[in-house]
C-alpha positions in Angstrom: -36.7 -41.2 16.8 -35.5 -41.9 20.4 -34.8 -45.1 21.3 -37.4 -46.3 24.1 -35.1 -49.3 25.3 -31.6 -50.4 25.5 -30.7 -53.6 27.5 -26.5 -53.7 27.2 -22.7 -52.7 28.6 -21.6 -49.1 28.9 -18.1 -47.9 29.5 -17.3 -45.9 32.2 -18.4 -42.3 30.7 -22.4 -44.4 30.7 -21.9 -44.6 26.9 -23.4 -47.5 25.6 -20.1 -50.0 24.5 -20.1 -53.7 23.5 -22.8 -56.0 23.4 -26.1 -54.9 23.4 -30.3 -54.7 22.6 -31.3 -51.5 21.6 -35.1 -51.0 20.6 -37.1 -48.1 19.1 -40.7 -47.1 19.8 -41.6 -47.8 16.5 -40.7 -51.5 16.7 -37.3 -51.1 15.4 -34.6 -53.4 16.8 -30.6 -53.5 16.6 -28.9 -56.7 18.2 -25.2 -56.4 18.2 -22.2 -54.4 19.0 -21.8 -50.6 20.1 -18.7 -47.9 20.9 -19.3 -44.7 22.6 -23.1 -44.4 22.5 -23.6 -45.7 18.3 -23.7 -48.7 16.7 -20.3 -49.7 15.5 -19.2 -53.5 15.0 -21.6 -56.8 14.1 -24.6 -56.6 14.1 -28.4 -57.3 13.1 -31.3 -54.6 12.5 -34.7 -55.4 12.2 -37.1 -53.0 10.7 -40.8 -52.6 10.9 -41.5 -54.1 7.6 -40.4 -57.3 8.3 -36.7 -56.7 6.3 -33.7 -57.0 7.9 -29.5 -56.8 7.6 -26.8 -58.5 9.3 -23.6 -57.6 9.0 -21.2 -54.8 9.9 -21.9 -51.2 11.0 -19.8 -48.1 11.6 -21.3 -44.8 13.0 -25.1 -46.6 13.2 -24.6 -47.1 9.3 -24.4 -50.5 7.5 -21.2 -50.3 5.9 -18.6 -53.4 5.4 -19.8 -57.1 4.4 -23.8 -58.1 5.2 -26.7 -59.5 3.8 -30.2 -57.6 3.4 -33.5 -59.7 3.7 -36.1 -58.0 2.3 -39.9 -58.7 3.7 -40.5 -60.4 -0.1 -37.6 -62.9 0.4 -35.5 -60.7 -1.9 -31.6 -61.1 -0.8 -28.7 -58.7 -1.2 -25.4 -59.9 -0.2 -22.2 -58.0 -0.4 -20.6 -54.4 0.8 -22.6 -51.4 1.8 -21.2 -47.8 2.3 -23.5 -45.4 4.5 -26.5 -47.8 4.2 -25.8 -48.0 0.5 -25.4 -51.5 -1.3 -22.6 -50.8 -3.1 -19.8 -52.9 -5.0 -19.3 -56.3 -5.8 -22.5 -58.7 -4.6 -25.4 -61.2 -5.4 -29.0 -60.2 -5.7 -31.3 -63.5 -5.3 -35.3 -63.9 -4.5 -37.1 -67.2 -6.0 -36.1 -68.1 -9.8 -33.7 -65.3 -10.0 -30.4 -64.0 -9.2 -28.1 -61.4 -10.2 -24.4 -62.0 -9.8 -22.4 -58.4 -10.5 -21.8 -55.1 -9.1 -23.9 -52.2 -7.8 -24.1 -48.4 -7.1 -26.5 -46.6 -5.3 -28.3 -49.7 -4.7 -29.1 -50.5 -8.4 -27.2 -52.9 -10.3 -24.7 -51.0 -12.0 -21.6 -52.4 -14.2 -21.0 -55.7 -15.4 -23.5 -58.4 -14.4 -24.9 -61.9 -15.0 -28.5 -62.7 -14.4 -30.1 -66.2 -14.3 -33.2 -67.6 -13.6 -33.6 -71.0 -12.6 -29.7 -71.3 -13.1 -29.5 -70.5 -16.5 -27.7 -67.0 -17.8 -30.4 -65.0 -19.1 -28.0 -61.9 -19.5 -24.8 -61.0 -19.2 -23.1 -57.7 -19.8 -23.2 -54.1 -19.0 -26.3 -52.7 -16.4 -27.1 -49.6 -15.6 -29.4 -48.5 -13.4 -31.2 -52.2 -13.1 -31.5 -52.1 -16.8 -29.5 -53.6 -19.6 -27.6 -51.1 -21.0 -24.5 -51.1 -23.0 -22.7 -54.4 -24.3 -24.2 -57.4 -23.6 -25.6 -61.5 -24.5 -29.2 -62.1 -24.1 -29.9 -65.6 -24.3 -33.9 -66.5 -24.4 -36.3 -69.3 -23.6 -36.8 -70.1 -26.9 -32.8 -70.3 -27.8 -32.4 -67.4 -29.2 -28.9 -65.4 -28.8 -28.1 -61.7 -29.4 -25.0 -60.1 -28.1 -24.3 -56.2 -29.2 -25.9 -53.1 -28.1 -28.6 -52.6 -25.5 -30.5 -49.8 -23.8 -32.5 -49.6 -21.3 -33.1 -53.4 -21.7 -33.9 -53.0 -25.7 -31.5 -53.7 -28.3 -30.2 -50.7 -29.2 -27.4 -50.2 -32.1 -25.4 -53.1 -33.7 -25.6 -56.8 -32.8 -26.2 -59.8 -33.9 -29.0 -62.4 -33.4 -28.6 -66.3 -33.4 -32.0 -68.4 -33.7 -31.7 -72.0 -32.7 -32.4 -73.2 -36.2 -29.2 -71.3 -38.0 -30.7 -68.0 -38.8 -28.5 -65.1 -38.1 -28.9 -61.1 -38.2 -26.5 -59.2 -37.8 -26.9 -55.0 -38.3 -28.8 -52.5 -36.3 -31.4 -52.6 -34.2 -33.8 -49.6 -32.8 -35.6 -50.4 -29.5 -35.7 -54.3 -30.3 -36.6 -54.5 -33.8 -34.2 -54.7 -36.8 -33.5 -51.3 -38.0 -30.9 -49.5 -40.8 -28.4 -51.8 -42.8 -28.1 -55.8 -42.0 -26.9 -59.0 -42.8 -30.0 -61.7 -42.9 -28.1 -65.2 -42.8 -30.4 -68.2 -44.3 -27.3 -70.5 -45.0 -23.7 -69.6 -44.8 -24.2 -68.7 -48.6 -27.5 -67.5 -48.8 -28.5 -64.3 -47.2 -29.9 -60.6 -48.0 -28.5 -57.3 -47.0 -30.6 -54.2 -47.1 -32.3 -52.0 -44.7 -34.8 -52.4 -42.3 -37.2 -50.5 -40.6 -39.2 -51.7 -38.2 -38.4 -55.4 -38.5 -39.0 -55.3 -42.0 -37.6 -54.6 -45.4 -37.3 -52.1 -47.3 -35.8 -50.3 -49.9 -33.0 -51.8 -52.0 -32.0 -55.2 -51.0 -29.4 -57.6 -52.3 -30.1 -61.3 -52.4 -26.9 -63.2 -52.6 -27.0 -67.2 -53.2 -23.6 -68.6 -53.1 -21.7 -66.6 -55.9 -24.6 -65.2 -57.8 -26.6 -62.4 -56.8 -29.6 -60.3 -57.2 -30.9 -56.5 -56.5 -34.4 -55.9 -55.9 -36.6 -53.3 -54.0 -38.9 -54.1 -50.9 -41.5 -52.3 -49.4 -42.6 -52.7 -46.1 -41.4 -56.7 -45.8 -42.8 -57.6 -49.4 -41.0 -57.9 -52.7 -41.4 -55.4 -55.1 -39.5 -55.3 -58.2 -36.1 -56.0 -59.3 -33.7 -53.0 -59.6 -32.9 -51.5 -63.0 -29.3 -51.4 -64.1 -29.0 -47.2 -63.4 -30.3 -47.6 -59.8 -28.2 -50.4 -59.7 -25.1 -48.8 -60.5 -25.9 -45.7 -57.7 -26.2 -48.7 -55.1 -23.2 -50.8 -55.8 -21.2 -47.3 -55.4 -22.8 -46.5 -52.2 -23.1 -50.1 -50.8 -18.9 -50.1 -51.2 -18.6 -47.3 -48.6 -21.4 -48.8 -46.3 -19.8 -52.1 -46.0 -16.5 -50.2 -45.1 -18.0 -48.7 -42.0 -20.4 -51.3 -41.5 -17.3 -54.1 -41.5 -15.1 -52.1 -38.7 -18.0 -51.3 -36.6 -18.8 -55.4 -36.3 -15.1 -55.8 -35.8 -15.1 -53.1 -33.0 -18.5 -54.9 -30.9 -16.6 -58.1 -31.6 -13.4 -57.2 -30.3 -15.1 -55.7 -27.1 -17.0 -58.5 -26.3 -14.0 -60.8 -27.0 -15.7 -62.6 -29.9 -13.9 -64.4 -32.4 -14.2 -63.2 -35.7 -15.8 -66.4 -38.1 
């Protein structure tokens, strides 16, 4: 659309140059700086919708350091390429605000988000979600830290609950699922299989150094193992620990978690 008013310098050649006011007829408005008929320098744009940026602009794009105001008091601050928030920045409106980088617009990389000042999450992102390696830290007190996607816990990781229960094993979009670790006391725990959040099939119940098998179906209790199905599961649960045991080393190691 053609501008419909420009109040400003021009060089020589009647390009518009330096300070100036150029309006649209659809209410647009750029205050700021111009070189050879675009917008190039410092500046602020005002859209139609109430939003607005300030900050640089090179060939009538945003690109450099600026701050975007959106109409719903949603802030971006940081770098822009081509009209494209992209880089290292903050995201703030109201309770919340996102600390991190972004591509394409979308938070994208490693990240922190708070609300009301306390870290909510902080990890991987990608495409606004939570995806990858990351802590989640609840309003109840609750900590897990391992695998995400698309902002469920996805994979292994391990949950902390404010009163000293502790999962760790694998999860499927946010519910405890495949081989775990259920941690009562220090000495006191099960390990077994989940599926959907619950138990089931052959579960060991360890209570300091004594130990017991038995089988669960669907969260309950069944029966405790024979000693043939017994033997099959100890020479099975020996190779599954194996695996189970380096990949909790490996999310450890890239979250730079201390082993206990």
């Amino acid at each position: 659309m053609k501008p419909s008013k420009y109040i400003g310098n021009y060089d020589n050649n009647g390009l518009k140059t330096g300070f100036g006011i150029l309006k649209w007829s659809n209410g647009i408005m750029f205050k700021g700086y111009f070189k050879k008929d675009h917008i190039n320098g410092w500046g602020i744009m005002s859209y139609l919708n109430k939003d607005s940026f300030k900050g640089e602009f090179l060939n009538d794009k945003a690109n450099g350091y600026g701050n975007y105001i959106h109409n719903n008091g949603k802030t971006q601050v940081g770098y822009w390429i081509n009209d494209i928030f992209t880089g290292l920045g903050y995201e703030y409106g109201g309770n919340e605000c996102y600390i991190g980088t972004f591509r394409n617009g979308d938070k994208n990389g490693i990240g922190t988000f708070k609300i009301d000042n306390n870290i909510i999450y902080e990890g991987e992102w990608k495409d606004n979600n939570y995806n990858g390696i990351g802590i989640n830290y609840d309003i109840e007190g609750n900590i897990y830290r391992g695998h995400w996607k698309n902002n469920f816990k996805n994979g292994l990781g391990e949950s902390i609950s404010p009163g000293g229960l502790k999962y760790i094993g694998y999860y499927k979009n946010d519910q405890k699922d495949g081989f775990g670790f259920y941690y009562i006391l220090k000495h006191t725990y099960f390990v077994g299989y989940w599926e959907k959040d619950k138990l089931n099939g052959v579960v060991k119940c360890i209570i300091g150094k004594n130990s017991n098998y038995f089988i669960y179906e669907n969260g309950k209790k069944v029966r405790i193992i024979d000693e043939k199905e017994l033997k099959k599961e100890k020479e099975y649960e020996k190779k599954y620990l194996k695996i189970f045991k380096h990949n909790n080393k490996s999310i450890k190691k890239l979250m730079a978690i201390e082993e206990e």
